[in-house]
C-alpha positions as YAML, in Angstrom:
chain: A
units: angstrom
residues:
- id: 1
  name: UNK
  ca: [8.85, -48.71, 37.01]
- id: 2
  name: UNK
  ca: [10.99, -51.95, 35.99]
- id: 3
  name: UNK
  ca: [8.88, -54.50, 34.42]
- id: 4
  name: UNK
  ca: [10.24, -58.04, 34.62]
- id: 5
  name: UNK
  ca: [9.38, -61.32, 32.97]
- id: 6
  name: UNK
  ca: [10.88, -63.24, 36.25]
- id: 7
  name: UNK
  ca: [12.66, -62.58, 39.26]
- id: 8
  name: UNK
  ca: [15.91, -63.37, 38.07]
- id: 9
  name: UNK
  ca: [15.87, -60.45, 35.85]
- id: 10
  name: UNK
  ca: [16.06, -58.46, 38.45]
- id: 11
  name: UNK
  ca: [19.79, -59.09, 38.89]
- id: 12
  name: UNK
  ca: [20.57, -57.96, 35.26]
- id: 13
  name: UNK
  ca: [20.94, -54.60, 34.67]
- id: 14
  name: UNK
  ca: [19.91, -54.35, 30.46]
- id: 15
  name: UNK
  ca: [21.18, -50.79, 30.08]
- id: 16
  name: UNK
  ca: [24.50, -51.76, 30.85]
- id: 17
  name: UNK
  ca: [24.30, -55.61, 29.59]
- id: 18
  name: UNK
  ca: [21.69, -56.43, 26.79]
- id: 19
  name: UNK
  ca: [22.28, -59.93, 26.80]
- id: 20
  name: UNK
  ca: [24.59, -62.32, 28.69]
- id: 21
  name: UNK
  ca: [26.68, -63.81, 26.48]
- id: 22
  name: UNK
  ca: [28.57, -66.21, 28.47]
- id: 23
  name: UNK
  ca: [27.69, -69.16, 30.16]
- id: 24
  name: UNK
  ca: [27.35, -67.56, 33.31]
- id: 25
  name: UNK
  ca: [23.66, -68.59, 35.39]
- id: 26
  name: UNK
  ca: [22.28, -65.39, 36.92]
- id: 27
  name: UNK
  ca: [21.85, -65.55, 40.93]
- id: 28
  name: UNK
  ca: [19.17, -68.17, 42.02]
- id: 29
  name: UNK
  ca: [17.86, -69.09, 38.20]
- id: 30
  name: UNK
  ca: [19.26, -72.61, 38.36]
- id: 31
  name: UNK
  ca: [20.51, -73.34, 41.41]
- id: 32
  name: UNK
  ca: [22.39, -72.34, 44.63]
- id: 33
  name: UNK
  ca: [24.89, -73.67, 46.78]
- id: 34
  name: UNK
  ca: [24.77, -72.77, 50.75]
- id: 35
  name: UNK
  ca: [28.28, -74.13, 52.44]
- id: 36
  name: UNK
  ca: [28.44, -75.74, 56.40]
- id: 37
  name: UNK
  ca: [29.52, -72.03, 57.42]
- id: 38
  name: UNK
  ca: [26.27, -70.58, 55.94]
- id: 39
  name: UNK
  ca: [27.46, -68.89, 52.83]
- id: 40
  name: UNK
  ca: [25.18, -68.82, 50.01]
- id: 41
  name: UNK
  ca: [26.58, -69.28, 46.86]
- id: 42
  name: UNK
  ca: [25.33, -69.00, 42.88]
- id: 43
  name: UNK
  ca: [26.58, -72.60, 42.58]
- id: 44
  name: UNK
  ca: [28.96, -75.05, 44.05]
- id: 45
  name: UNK
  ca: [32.08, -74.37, 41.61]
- id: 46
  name: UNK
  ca: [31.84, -70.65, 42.61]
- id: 47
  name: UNK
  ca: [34.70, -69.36, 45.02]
- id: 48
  name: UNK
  ca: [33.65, -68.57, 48.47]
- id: 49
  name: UNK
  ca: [34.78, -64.90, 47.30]
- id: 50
  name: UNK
  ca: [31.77, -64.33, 45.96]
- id: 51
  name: UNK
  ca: [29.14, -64.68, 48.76]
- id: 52
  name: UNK
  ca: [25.21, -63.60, 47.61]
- id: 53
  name: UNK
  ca: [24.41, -64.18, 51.09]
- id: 54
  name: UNK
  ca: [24.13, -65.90, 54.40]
- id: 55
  name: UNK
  ca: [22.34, -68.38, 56.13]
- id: 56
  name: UNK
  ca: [21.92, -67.90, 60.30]
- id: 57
  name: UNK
  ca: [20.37, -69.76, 63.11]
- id: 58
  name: UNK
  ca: [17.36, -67.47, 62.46]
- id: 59
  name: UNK
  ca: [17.11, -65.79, 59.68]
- id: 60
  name: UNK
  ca: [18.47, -65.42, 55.36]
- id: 61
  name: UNK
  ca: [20.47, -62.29, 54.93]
- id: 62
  name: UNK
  ca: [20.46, -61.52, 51.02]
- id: 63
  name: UNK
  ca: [20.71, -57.77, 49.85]
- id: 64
  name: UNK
  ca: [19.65, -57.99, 46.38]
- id: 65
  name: UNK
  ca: [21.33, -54.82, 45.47]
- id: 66
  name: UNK
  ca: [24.53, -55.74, 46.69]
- id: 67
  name: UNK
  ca: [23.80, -59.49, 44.68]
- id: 68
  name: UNK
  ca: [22.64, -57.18, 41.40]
- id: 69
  name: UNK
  ca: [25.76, -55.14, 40.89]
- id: 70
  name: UNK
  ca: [28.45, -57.88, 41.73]
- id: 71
  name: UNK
  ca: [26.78, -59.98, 39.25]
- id: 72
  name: UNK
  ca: [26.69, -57.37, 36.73]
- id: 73
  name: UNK
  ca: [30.37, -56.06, 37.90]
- id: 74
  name: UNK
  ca: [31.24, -59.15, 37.06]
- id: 75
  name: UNK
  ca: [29.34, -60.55, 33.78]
- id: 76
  name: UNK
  ca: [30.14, -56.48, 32.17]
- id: 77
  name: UNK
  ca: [34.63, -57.25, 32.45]
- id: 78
  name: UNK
  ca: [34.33, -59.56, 29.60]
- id: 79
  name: UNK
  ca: [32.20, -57.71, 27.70]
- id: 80
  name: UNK
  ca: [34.81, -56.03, 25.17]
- id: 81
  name: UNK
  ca: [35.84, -59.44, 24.70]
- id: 82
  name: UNK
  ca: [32.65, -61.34, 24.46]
- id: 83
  name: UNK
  ca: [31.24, -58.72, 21.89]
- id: 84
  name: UNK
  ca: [33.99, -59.68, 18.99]
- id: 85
  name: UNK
  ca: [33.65, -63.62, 19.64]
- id: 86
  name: UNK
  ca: [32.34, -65.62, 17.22]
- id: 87
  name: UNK
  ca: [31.03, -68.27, 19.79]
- id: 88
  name: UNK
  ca: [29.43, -65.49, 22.42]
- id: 89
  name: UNK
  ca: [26.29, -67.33, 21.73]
- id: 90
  name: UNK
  ca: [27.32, -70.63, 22.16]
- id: 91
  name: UNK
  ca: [29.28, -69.89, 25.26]
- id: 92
  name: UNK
  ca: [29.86, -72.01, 28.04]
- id: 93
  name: UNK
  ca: [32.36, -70.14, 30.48]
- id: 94
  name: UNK
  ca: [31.17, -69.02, 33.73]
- id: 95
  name: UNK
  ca: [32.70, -65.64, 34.46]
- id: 96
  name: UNK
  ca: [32.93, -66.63, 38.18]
- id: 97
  name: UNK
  ca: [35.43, -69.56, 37.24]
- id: 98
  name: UNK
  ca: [38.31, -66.62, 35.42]
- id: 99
  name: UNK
  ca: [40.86, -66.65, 37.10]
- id: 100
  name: UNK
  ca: [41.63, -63.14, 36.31]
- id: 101
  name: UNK
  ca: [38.19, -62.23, 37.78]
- id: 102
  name: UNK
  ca: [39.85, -59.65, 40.40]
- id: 103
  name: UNK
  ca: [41.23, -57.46, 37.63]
- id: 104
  name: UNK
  ca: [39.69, -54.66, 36.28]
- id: 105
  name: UNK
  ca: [39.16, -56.82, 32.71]
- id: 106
  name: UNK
  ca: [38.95, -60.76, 32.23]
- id: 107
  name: UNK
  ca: [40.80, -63.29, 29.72]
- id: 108
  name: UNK
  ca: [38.10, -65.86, 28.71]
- id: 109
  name: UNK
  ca: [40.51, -68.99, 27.63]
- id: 110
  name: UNK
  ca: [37.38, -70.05, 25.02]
- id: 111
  name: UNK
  ca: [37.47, -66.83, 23.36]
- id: 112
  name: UNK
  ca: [37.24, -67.22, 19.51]
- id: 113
  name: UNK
  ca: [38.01, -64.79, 16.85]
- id: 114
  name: UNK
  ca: [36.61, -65.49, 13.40]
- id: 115
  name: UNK
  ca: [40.18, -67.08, 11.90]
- id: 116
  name: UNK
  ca: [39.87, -69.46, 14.91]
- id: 117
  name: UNK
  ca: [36.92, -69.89, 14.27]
- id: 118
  name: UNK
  ca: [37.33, -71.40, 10.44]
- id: 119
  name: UNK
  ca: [40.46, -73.20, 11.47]
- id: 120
  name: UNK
  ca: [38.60, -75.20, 13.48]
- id: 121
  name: UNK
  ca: [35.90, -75.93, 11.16]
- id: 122
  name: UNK
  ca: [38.55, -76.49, 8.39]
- id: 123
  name: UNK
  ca: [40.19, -79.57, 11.10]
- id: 124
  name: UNK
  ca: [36.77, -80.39, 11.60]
- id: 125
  name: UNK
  ca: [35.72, -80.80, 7.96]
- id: 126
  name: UNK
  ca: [39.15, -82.37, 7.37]
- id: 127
  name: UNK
  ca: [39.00, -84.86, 9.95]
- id: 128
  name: UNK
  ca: [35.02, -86.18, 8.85]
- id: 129
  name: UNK
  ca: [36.48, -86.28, 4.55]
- id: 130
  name: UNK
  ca: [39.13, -89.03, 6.56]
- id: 131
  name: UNK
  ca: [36.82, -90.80, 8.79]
- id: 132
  name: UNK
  ca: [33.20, -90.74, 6.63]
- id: 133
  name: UNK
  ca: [32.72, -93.17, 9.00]
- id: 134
  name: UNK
  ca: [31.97, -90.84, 11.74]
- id: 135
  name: UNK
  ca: [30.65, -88.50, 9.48]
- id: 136
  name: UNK
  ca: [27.73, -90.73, 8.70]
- id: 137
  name: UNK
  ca: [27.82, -91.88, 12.70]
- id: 138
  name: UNK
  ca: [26.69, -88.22, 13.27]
- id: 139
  name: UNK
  ca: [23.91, -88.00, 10.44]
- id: 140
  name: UNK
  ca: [22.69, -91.11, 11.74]
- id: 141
  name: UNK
  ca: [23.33, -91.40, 15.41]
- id: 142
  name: UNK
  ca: [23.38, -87.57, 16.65]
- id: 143
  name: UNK
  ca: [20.15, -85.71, 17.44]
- id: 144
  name: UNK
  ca: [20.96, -81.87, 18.77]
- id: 145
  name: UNK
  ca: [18.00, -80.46, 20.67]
...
């Protein structure tokens, strides 16, 4: 038997995905989106492609299995990719928004490796030792929650 902390989880299959690392919501955790023709989507910036189910005069048609392995069809293409970013934690891509979704495998255009990764902090650092300004703006002014 599958034990669950929520319903959501029921959508995420953890032998095949342990955690999601993008910033992808999983069906119905957040919110949902239902269109004037009756389509229920995970969210409003989701393509119409990608239907969890329908709204009619009389009834909600949702097939939860159908809903759990699209999702995880989906969320399991950028895996490879997601596994050897720096930022998979921090990310905030939705995988329904690639536009290479169709293919087999997905380009995420925030993917990061680790030289990015300390270019950008280098700019970063190099940028505050110009403007201390802004450097003590953000000790000051900045509270991350």
């Amino acid at each position: 038997m599958k034990t669950c902390d929520n319903y959501t989880e029921l959508f995420l299959d953890k032998s095949v995905v342990k955690r999601p690392y993008t910033g992808t919501c999983l069906p119905f955790s957040k919110k949902m989106f239902v269109t004037i023709n009756g389509k229920i989507l995970q969210c409003e910036r989701i393509d119409q492609d990608f239907v969890l189910g329908y709204v009619r005069d009389d009834t909600v048609e949702l097939d939860y299995d159908y809903i759990a392995a699209m999702h995880n069809t989906n969320i399991t293409k950028c895996i490879k990719q997601c596994n050897v970013c720096t930022i998979n934690t921090l990310c905030p891509e939705c995988v329904y928004n690639f536009n290479d979704l169709r293919e087999v495998e997905t380009v995420c255009k925030n993917f990061c490796s680790k030289r990015e990764l300390d270019i950008k902090n280098k700019m970063n650092m190099d940028f505050l030792r110009k403007h201390p300004d802004y450097y003590e703006k953000i000790l000051t002014e900045v509270t991350v929650k």
